[in-house]
Structure formats: C-alpha cells, structure tokens
C-alpha positions as a Markdown table, in Angstrom:
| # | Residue | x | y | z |
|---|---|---|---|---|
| 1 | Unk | -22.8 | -52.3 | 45.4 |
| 2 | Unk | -21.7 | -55.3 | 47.3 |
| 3 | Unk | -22.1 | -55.1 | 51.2 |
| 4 | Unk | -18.7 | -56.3 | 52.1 |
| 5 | Unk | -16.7 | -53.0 | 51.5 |
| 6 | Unk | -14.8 | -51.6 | 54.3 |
| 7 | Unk | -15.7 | -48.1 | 55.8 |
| 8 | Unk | -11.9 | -47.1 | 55.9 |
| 9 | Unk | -11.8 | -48.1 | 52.2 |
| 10 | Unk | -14.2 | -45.9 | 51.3 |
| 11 | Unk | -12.3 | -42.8 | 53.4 |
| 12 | Unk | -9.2 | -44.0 | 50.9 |
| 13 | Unk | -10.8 | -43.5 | 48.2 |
| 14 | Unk | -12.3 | -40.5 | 48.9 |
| 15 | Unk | -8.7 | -39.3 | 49.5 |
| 16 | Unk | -7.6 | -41.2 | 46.2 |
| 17 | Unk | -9.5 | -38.7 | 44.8 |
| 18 | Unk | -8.4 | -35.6 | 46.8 |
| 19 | Unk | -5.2 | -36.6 | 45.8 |
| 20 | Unk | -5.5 | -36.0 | 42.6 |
| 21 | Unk | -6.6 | -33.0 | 42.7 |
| 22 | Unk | -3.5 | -32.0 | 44.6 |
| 23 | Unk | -5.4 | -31.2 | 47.6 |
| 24 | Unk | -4.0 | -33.4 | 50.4 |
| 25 | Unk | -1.3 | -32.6 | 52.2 |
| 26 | Unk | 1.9 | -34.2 | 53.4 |
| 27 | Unk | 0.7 | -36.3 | 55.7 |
| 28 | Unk | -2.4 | -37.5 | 54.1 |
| 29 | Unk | -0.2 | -38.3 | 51.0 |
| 30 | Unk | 1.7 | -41.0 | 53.5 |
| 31 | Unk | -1.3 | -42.4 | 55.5 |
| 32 | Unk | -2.7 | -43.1 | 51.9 |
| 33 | Unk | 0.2 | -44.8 | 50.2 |
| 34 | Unk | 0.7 | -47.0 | 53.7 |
| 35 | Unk | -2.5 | -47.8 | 53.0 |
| 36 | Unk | -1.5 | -49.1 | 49.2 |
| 37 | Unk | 0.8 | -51.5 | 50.6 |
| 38 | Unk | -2.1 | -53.5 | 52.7 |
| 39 | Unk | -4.4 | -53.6 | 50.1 |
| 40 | Unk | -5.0 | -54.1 | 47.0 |
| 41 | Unk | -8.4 | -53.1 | 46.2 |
| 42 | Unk | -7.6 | -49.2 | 47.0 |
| 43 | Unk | -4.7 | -49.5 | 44.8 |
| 44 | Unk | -6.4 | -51.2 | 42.1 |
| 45 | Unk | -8.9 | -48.1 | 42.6 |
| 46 | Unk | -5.9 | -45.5 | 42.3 |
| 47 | Unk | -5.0 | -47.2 | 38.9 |
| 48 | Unk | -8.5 | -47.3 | 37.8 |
| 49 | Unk | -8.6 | -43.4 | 38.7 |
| 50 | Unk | -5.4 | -42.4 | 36.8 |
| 51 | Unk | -6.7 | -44.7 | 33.8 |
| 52 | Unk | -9.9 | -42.8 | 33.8 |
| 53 | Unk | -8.3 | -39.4 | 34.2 |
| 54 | Unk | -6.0 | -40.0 | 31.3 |
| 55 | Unk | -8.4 | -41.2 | 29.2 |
| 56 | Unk | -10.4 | -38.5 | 29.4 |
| 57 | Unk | -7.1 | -36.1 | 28.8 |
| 58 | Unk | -6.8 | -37.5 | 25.3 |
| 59 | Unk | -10.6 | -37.5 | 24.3 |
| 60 | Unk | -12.7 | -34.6 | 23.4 |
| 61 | Unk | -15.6 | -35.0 | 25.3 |
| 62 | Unk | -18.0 | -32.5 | 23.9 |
| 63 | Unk | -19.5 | -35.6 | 22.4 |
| 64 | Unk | -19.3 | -37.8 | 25.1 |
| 65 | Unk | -22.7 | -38.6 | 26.9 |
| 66 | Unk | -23.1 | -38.6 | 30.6 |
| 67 | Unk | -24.1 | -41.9 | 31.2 |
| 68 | Unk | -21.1 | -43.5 | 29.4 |
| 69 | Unk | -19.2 | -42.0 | 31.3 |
| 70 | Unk | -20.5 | -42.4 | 34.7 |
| 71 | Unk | -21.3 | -46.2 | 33.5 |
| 72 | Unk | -17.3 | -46.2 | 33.1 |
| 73 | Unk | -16.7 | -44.8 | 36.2 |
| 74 | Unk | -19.5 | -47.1 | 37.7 |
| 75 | Unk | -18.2 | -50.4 | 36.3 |
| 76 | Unk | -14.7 | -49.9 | 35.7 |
| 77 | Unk | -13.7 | -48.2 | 39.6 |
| 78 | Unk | -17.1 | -48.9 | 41.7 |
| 79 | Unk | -17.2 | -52.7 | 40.3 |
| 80 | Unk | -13.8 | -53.4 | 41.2 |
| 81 | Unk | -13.7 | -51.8 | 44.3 |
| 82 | Unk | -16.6 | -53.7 | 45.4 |
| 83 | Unk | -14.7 | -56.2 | 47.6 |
| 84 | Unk | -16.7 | -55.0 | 51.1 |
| 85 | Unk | -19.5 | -53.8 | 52.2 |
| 86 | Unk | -19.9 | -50.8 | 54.3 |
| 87 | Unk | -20.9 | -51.3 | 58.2 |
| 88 | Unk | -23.1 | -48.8 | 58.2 |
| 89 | Unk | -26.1 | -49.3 | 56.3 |
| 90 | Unk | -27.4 | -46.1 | 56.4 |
| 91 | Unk | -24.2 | -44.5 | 54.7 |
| 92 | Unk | -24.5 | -47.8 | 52.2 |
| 93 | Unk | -28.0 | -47.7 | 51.2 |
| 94 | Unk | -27.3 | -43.6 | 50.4 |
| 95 | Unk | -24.4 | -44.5 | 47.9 |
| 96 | Unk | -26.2 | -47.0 | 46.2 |
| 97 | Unk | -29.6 | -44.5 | 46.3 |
| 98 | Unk | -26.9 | -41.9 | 44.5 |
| 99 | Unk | -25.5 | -44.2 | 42.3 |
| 100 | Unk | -29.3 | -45.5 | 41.1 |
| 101 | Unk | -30.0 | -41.8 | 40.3 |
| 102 | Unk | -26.6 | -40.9 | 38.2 |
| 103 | Unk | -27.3 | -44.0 | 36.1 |
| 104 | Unk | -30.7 | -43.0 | 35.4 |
| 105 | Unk | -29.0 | -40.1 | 33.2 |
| 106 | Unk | -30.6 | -39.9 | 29.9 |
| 107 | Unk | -28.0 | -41.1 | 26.9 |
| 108 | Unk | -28.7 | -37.6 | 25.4 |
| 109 | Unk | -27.9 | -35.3 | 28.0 |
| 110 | Unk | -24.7 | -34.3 | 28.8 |
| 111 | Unk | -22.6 | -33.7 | 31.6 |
| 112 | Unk | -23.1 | -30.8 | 33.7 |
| 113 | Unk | -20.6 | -30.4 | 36.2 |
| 114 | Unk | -22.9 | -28.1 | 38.5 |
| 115 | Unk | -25.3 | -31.2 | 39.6 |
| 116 | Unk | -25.0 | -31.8 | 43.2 |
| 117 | Unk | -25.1 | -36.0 | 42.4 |
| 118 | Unk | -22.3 | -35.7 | 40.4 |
| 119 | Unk | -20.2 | -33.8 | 42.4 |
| 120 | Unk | -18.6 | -36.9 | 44.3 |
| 121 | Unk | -16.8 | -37.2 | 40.9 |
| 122 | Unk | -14.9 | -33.8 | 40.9 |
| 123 | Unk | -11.4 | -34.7 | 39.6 |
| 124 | Unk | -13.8 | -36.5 | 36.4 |
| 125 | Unk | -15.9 | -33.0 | 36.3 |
| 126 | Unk | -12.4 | -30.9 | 36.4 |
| 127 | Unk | -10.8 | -32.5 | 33.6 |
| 128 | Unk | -14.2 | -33.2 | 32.2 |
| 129 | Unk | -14.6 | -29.3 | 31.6 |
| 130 | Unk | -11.0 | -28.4 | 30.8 |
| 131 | Unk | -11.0 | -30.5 | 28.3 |
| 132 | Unk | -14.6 | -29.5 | 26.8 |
| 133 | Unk | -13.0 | -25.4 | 27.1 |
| 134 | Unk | -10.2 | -26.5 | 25.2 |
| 135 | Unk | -12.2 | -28.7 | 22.5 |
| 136 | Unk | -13.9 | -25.4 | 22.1 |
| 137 | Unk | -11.1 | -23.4 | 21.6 |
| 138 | Unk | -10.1 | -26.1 | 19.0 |
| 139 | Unk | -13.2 | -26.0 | 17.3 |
| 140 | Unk | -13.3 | -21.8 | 17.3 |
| 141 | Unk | -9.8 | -22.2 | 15.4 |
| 142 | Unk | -11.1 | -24.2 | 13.5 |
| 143 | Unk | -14.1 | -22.7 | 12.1 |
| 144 | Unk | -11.9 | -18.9 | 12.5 |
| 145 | Unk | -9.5 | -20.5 | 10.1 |
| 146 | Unk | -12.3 | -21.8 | 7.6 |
| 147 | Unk | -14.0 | -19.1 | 7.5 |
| 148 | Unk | -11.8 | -16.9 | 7.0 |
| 149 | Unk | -9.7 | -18.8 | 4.3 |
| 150 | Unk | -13.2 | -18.9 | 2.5 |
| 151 | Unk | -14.2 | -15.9 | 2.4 |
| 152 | Unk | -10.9 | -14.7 | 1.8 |
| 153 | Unk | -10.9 | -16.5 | -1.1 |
| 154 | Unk | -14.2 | -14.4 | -2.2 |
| 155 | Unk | -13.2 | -11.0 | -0.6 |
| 156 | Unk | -9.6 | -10.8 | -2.5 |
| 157 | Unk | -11.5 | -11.3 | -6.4 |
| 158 | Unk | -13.9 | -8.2 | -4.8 |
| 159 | Unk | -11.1 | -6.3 | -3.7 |
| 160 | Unk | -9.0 | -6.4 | -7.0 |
| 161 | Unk | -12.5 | -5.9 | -8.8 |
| 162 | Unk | -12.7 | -2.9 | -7.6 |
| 163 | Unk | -9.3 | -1.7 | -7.5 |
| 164 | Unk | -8.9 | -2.1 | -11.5 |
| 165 | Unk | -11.9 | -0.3 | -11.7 |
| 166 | Unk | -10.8 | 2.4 | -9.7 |
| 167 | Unk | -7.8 | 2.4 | -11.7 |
| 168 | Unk | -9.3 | 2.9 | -14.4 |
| 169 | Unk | -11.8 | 5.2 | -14.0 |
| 170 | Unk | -10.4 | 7.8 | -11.7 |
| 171 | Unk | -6.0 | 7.1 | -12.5 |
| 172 | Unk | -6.7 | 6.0 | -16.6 |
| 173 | Unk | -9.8 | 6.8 | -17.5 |
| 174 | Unk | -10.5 | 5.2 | -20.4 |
| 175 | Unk | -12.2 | 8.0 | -22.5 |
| 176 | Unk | -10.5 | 7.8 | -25.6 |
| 177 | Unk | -9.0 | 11.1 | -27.6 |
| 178 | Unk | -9.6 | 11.5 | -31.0 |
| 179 | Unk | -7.9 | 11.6 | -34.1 |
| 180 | Unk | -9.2 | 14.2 | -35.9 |
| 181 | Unk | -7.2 | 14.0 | -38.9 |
| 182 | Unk | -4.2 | 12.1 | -40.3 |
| 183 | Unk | -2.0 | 11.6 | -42.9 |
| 184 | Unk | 0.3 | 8.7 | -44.1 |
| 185 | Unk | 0.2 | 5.3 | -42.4 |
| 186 | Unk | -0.5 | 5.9 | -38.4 |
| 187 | Unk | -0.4 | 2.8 | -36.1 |
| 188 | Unk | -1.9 | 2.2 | -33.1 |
| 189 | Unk | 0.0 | -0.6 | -30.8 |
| 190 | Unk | 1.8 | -1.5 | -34.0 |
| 191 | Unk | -1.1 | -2.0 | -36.2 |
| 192 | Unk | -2.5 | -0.3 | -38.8 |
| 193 | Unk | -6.1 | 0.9 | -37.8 |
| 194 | Unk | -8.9 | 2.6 | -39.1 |
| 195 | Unk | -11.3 | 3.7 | -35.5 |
| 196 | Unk | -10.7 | 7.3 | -34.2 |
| 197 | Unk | -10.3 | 6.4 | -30.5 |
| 198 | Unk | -6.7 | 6.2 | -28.8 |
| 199 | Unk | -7.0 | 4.8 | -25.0 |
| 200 | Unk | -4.3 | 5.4 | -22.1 |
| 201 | Unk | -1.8 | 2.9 | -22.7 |
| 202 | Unk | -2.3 | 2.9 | -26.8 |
| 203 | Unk | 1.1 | 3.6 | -28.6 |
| 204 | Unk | 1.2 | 6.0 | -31.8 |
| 205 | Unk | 3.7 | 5.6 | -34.3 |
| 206 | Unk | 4.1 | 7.6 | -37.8 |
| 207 | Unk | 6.5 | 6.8 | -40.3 |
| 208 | Unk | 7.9 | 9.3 | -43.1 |
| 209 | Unk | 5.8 | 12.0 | -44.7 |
| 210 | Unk | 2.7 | 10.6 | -42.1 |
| 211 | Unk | 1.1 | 12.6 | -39.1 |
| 212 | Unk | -1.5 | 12.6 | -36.5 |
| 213 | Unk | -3.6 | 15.5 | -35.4 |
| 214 | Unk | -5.0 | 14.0 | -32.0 |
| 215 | Unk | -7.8 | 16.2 | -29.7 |
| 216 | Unk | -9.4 | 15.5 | -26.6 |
| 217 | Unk | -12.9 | 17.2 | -25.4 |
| 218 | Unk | -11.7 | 19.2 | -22.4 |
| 219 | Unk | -10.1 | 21.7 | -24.6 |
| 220 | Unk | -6.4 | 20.2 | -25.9 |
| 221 | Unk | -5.0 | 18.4 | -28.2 |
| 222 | Unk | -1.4 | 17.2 | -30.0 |
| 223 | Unk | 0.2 | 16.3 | -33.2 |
| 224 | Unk | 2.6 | 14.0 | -34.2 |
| 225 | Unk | 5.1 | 14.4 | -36.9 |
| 226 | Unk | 6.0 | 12.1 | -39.0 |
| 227 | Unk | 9.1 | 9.4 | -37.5 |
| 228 | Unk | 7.8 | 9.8 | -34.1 |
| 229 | Unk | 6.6 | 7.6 | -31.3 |
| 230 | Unk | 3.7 | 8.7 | -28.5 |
| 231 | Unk | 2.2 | 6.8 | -25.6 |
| 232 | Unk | -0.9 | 7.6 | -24.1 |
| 233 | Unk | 0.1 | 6.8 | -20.0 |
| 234 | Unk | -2.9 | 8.7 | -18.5 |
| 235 | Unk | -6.1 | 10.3 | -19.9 |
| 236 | Unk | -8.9 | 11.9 | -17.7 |
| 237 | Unk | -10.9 | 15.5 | -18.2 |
| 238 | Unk | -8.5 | 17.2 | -16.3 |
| 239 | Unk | -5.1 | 15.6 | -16.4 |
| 240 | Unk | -3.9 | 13.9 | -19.5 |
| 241 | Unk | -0.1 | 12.1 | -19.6 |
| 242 | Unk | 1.7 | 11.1 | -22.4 |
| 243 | Unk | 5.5 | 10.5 | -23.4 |
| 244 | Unk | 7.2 | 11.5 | -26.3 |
| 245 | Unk | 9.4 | 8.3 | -26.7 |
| 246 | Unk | 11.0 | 9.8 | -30.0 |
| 247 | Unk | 10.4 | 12.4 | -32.6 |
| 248 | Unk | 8.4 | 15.8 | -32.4 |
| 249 | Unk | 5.2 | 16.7 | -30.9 |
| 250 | Unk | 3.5 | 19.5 | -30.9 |
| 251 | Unk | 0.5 | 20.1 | -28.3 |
| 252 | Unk | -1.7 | 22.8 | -27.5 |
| 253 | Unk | -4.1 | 23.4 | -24.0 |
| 254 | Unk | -6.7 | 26.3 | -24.0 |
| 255 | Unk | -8.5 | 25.3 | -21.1 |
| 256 | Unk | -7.5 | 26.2 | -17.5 |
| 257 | Unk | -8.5 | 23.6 | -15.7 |
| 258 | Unk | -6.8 | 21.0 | -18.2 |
| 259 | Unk | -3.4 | 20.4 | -17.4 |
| 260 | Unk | -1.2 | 18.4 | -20.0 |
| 261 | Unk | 2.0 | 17.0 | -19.5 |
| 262 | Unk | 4.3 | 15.5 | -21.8 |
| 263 | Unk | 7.4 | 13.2 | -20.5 |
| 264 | Unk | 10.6 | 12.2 | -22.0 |
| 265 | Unk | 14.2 | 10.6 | -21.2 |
| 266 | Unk | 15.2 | 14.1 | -20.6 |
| 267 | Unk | 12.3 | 16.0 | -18.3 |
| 268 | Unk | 8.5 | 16.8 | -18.3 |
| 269 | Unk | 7.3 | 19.6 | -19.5 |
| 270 | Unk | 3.4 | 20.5 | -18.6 |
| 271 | Unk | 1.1 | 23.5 | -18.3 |
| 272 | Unk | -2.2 | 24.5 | -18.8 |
| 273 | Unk | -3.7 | 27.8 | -22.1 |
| 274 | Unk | -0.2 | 27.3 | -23.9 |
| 275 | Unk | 1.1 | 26.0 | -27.2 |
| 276 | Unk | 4.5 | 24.4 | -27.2 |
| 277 | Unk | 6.1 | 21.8 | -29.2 |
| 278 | Unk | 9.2 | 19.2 | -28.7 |
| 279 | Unk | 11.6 | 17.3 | -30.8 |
| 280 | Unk | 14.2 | 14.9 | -29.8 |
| 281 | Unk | 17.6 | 15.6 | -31.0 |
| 282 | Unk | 19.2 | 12.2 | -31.8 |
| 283 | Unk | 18.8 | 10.7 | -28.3 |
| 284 | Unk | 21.5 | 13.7 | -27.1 |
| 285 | Unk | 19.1 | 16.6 | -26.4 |
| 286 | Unk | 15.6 | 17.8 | -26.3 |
| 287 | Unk | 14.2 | 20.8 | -27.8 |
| 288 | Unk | 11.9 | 22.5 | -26.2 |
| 289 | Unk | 10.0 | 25.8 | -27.4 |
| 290 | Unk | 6.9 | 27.4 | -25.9 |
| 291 | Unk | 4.5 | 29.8 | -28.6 |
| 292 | Unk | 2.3 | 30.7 | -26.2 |
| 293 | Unk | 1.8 | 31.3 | -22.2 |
| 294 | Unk | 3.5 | 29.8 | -19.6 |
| 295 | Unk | 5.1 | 25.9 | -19.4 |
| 296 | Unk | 6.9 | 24.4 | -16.3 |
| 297 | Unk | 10.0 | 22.5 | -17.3 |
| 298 | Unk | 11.2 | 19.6 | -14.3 |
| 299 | Unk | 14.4 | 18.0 | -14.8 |
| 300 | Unk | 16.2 | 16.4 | -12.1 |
| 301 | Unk | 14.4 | 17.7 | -9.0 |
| 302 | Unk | 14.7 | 20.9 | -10.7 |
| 303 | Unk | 11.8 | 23.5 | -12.3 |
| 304 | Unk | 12.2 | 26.5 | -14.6 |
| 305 | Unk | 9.5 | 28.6 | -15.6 |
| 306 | Unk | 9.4 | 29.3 | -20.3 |
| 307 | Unk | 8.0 | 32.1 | -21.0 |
| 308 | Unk | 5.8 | 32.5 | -24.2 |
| 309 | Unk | 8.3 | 32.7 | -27.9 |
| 310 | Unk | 11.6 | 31.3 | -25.7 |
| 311 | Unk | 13.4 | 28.0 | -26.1 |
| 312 | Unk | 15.6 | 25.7 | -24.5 |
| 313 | Unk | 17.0 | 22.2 | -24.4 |
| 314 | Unk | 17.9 | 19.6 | -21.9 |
| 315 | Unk | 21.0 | 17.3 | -22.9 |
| 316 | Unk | 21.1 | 13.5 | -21.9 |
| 317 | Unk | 23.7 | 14.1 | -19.1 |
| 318 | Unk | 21.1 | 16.8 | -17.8 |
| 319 | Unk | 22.6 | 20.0 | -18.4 |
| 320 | Unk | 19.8 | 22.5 | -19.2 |
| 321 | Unk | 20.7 | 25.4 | -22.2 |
| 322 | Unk | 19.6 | 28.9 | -20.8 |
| 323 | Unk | 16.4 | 29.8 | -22.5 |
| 324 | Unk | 16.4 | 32.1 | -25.4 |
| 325 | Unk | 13.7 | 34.2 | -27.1 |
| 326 | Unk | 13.2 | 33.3 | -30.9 |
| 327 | Unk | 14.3 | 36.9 | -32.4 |
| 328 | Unk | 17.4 | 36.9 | -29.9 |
| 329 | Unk | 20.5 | 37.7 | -32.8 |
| 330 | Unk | 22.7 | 34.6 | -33.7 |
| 331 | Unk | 25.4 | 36.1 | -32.1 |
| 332 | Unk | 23.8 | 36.4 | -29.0 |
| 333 | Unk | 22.6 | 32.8 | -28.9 |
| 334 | Unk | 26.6 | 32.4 | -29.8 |
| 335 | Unk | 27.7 | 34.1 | -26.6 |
| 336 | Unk | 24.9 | 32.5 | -24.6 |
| 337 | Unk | 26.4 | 29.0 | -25.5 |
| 338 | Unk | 29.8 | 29.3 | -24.7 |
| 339 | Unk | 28.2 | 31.1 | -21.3 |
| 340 | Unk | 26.9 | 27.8 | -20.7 |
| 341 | Unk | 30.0 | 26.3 | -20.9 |
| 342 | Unk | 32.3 | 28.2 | -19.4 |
| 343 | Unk | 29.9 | 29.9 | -16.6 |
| 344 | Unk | 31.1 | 33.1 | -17.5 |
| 345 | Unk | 31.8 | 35.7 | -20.4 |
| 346 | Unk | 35.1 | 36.2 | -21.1 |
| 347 | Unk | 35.5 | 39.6 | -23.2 |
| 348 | Unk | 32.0 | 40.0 | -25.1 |
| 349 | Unk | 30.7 | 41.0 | -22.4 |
| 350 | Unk | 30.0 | 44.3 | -23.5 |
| 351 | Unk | 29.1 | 43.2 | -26.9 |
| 352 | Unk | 26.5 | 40.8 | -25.1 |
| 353 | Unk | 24.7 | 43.7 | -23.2 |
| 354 | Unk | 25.1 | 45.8 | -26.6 |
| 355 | Unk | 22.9 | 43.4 | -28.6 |
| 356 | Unk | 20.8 | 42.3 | -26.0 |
| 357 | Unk | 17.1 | 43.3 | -26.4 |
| 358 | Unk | 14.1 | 43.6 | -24.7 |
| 359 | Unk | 12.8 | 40.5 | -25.5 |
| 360 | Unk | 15.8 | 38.7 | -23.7 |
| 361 | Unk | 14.7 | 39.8 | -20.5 |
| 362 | Unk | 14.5 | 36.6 | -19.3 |
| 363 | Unk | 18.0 | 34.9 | -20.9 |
| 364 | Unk | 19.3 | 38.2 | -18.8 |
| 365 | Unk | 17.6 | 37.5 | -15.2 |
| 366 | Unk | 18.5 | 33.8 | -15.7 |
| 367 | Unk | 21.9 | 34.9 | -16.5 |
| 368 | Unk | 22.3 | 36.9 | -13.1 |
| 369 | Unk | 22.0 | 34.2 | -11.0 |
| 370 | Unk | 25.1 | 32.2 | -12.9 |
| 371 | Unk | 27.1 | 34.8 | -13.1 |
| 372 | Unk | 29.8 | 36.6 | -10.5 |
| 373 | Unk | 31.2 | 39.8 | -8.9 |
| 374 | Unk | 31.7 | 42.7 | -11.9 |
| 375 | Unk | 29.9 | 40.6 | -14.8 |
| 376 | Unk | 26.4 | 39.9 | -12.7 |
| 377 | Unk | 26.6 | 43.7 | -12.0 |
| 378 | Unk | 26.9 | 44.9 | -15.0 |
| 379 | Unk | 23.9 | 41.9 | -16.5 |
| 380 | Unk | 21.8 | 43.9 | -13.8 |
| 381 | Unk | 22.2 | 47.6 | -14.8 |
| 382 | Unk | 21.8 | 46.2 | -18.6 |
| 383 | Unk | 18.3 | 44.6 | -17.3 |
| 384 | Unk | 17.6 | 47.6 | -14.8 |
| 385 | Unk | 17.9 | 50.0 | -18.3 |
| 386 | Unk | 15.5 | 47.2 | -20.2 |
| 387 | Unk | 13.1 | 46.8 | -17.3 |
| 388 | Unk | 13.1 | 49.5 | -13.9 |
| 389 | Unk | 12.8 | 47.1 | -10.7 |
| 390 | Unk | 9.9 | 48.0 | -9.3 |
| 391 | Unk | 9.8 | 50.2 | -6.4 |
| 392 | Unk | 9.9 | 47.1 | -3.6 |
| 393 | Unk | 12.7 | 45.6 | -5.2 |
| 394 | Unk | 16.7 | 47.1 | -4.9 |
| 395 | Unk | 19.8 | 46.6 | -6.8 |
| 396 | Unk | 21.7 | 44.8 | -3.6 |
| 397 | Unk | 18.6 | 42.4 | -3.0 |
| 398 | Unk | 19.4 | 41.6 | -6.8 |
| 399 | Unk | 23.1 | 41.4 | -6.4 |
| 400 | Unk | 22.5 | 39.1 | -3.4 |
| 401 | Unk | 20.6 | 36.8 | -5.4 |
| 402 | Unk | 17.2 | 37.3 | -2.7 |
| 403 | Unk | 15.3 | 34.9 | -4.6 |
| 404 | Unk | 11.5 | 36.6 | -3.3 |
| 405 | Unk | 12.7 | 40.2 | -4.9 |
| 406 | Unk | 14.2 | 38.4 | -8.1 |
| 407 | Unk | 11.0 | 36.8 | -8.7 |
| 408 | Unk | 9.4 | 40.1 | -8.0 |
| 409 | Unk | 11.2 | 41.8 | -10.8 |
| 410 | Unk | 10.2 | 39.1 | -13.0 |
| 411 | Unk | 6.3 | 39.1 | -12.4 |
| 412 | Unk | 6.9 | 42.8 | -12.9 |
| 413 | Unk | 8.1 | 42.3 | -16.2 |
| 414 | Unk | 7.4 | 39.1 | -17.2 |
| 415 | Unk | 4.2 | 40.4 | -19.4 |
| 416 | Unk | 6.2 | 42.9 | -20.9 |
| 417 | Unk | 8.4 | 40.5 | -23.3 |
C-alpha cells in the first residue's frame, strides 16, 4: 500500500464500514458525510463499498473463492484509496503485513468468516454468509423439489400397484364360479363361450329355452332362467355379490359362513343356509320367494325379515306387498292386497281371521303393526288363539306396538310355521 495515506482517512473508512452495518450513530453519520465533501478518496471508497456490497447481494457465493474476493476488495477499494500513506509506520507496515497474509489465501479454500485476518472486512463476511444461508436454502428447495417430484413419479405406479391388487384380491377376488351345467346359448360379456369360469365383473345372459346352473366352492350356487341377465359385481369365499339386472334367478347357500347377496332396481335380498329365487315382473315389481330358512330383504333404508315358504314383492315406486305363505287361500291373498292398499279391512275382517291359518303367522304379526284401534285387536286375539305369547310378553305391550316384546313373540313362534 502506498505511504501517502492519511491517518484520518483510514479512521473514515473504518467508519465507512461501520456505517454500513448500521452501527454508527447520529453524530458519527455527520462527521463522516462532512468528511465526503473534502475528499474525494473516502467517497470514492464509500462507492467502492456499496459496489462491493451489492455485488455480492446478487451473486451466490458458495462458489466464490476467497482470494477473488479479497483480491476485489484489495484492488478495487485498497488500490483506489491508496492516495496517502499512513504517518505511523508501525500501524502501516501491520496493514500491509495483514493484507500480505489474506492474499496468500489458497484459490481453493473458501471464506470463513471466523478468521481473525479477515475480520477487518465484516460488512463483506455479513452479507458474505447471508447470502451463502440463503443459497443453501435455494439449493435445499431445490433438491426437496427434485427429489420428491422423482420419486413421486416412482412411488404413485407402486401405490396404484398395489391398490389394484388389493382390490382384487381381498374386494373381487378373482376366483371364478363355475358353470356346472347349461343349456341353450349362454354368453359371457356378450359372447358365446365355451370355458366354465365366470369372474367378478363377467355378465351372463340366456336367451329363450337356455339356462345356467352356476356353483361356487364355499357351498352356494345360482341358476339362471332363460331371458335373464346376471353380473357377477363381487366374488370371494365368504361374500359373493351379484345383480339380477332382468329375469329370474334362483340361488341356493348351505354354508354358514357364506353370505350371498343378490341386488336389483328394486332392493337386495341376501342371507346365508337358504334357498330363494327372484323374477322381475316387467320392470314394475320384483318377486321374491324364500323355500328355505331365513333371507333379509333391504329396500329403502328399510329391512324385513322372510321366513322359509313366504313371498313378497317390492314395486318400482318402493312399496313392499305384505309377505304371504305359499298355501295362504286365494281369498286371503285377496284381502291381504286390498289391505295394502287401503291400510285397513273394511268388512272382511272377520272373514280374514276365519280363513287365516297357522301358517300365516307372520302375514298376521306384520299385519298388527299396520293396522288400528278395534281391527289390530282383534288381528292379535286371532294370532294369540294361533300362537300363546309367551309368558314375558302381554297383550298391551302388543297393542302398543313395543317392538322388543313383538319380536319376542315372533322368535317364539317363528319355528313353528
């Protein structure tokens, strides 16, 4: 460094740099800019410093070595500052001492604010570090972003992998049923085919004077008439879907810890060691009878319990016909019908209770509960004469329609029928 730098100079720019660090105070800021006015090499070294400082605001400098930046400092601020010499040798031959040593810095290294010869520089070492912290927030982004639109990429095919197989195996389960016999022209997804396998999802279609006897190996199967239309939606060991979409169907479970459910426009009917079959009635109604054991009906949030030998139907605005048993008389099944339509008998009542049977038992508990005053009294003395209610059970819990001691009555004589 030249000799003819003035001692006072070097105090302003040692506040040059306190300035920018925003650590002078009020009247330091106006001794220093007094100063500017009288000379121009401290000013010159204030520009140099804000150059410097907003250079190395816009640069990344993770990159940057040391020694180009302290030669930049050296040549661009010391150089042209360099217009006088200090006084005092001593404090002279010590800056130039420090400023041999920093430009000794190997090009490799890089700069390390916590060295005691650099710490003269400390607005350079500030913005120096902010702006390595924030190059490696950019370059965690970065790589965060990268890496995990890559893997993503790979994860998602995994995911969906193993979703469809999960679908499949534990929801679909693609072990097939078997046709076991047949008669006519079957097809299979509207094809004409030969193999004995039917998958969830296949579609079975007969056509006239044609049928399909169909069995799976947990201990069910179903048949399907001729002019009908059946979709496998779920099979697994023990819980196999299908819908009748039109036609008749006729299915039969005899193992308890199968449960098979068949659905249609109108309701599902399922259940588990019974034989039942359905037919739709021209898109209007669906008949329902159960030959053997117990089927659950659900229709419109609703459930009924079919005893073994009854019927019913449920008609496309949802209405459901009270069950009857198959050797009810035809007159009864009259009276029944206009029941249903009216919600009441009007005078065969007492011909109703006449012909009534034992065996509907049931049409008469159902009957109770849509009936009123004098008629649902006299349908529960007819049903009391058929059937005693047990001993935990009395006729104004009946006539108050307690649901716990009508169902009581009916597991009492439920078997009977």
């Amino acid at each position: 460094m030249q000799k003819n730098l003035k001692d006072k100079c070097f105090r302003y720019h040692h506040l040059s740099n306190r300035s920018y660090d925003k650590e002078l105070n009020e009247a330091e800021n106006v001794l220093l800019y007094e100063h500017f006015k009288n000379c121009d090499s401290c000013r010159l070294f204030y520009q140099k410093l804000q150059t410097l400082k907003n250079y190395l605001q816009t640069k990344p400098l993770l990159e940057i070595e040391a020694s180009v930046i302290l030669n930049y400092v050296l040549k661009e601020i010391d150089v042209e500052a360099s217009s006088a010499a200090l006084k005092n040798e001593t404090k002279n031959n010590s800056f130039v001492s420090e400023k041999k040593d920093l430009s000794k810095i190997d090009s490799s290294s890089k700069l390390s604010p916590q060295k005691s010869k650099q710490q003269k520089y400390g607005l350079i070492n500030k913005v120096v570090q902010k702006n390595i912290e924030i190059e490696k927030e950019k370059k965690w982004n970065t790589f965060r972003k990268k890496f995990s639109s890559k893997y993503l990429l790979l994860i998602i095919p995994i995911i969906l992998a193993i979703s469809f197989w999960y679908y499949n195996s534990v929801f679909l389960n693609t072990s097939p049923w078997k046709i076991i016999s047949s008669s006519g022209i079957k097809f299979v997804n509207g094809k004409i085919v030969s193999t004995p396998n039917i998958y969830a999802k296949d579609l079975i279609t007969t056509t006239e004077n044609s049928a399909v006897d169909v069995n799976f190996y947990s201990g069910m199967d179903f048949s399907i008439y001729d002019n009908s239309a059946v979709r496998v939606l779920k099979t697994r060991a023990d819980s196999n879907i299908i819908y009748l979409e039109y036609g008749k169907l006729g299915a039969k479970i005899w193992n308890w810890e199968s449960n098979f459910v068949v659905k249609t426009n109108f309701g599902s009917v399922f259940g588990n060691q019974a034989s039942f079959r359905l037919t739709t009635e021209n898109d209007t109604a669906i008949l329902i009878e159960n030959f053997s054991g117990l089927i659950n009906i659900k229709q419109n949030q609703k459930s009924i319990v079919l005893p073994n030998n009854y019927t019913t139907r449920i008609f496309f605005d949802g209405r459901m016909q009270t069950p009857f048993h198959k050797d009810s008389e035809l007159e009864f099944k009259k009276y029944l019908m206009n029941f249903d339509l009216s919600g009441k008998f009007e005078n065969e009542i007492e011909r109703v209770l006449e012909i009534a049977k034992p065996s509907d038992a049931f049409t008469l508990w159902l009957v109770i509960q849509k009936s009123e005053g004098i008629q649902r009294e006299a349908i529960i003395d007819k049903l009391n004469d058929l059937f005693p209610m047990p001993p935990d059970v009395i006729r104004d819990d009946i006539i108050n329609l307690d649901q716990n001691k009508m169902n009581r009555w009916f597991e009492d004589f439920e078997w009977k029928i």
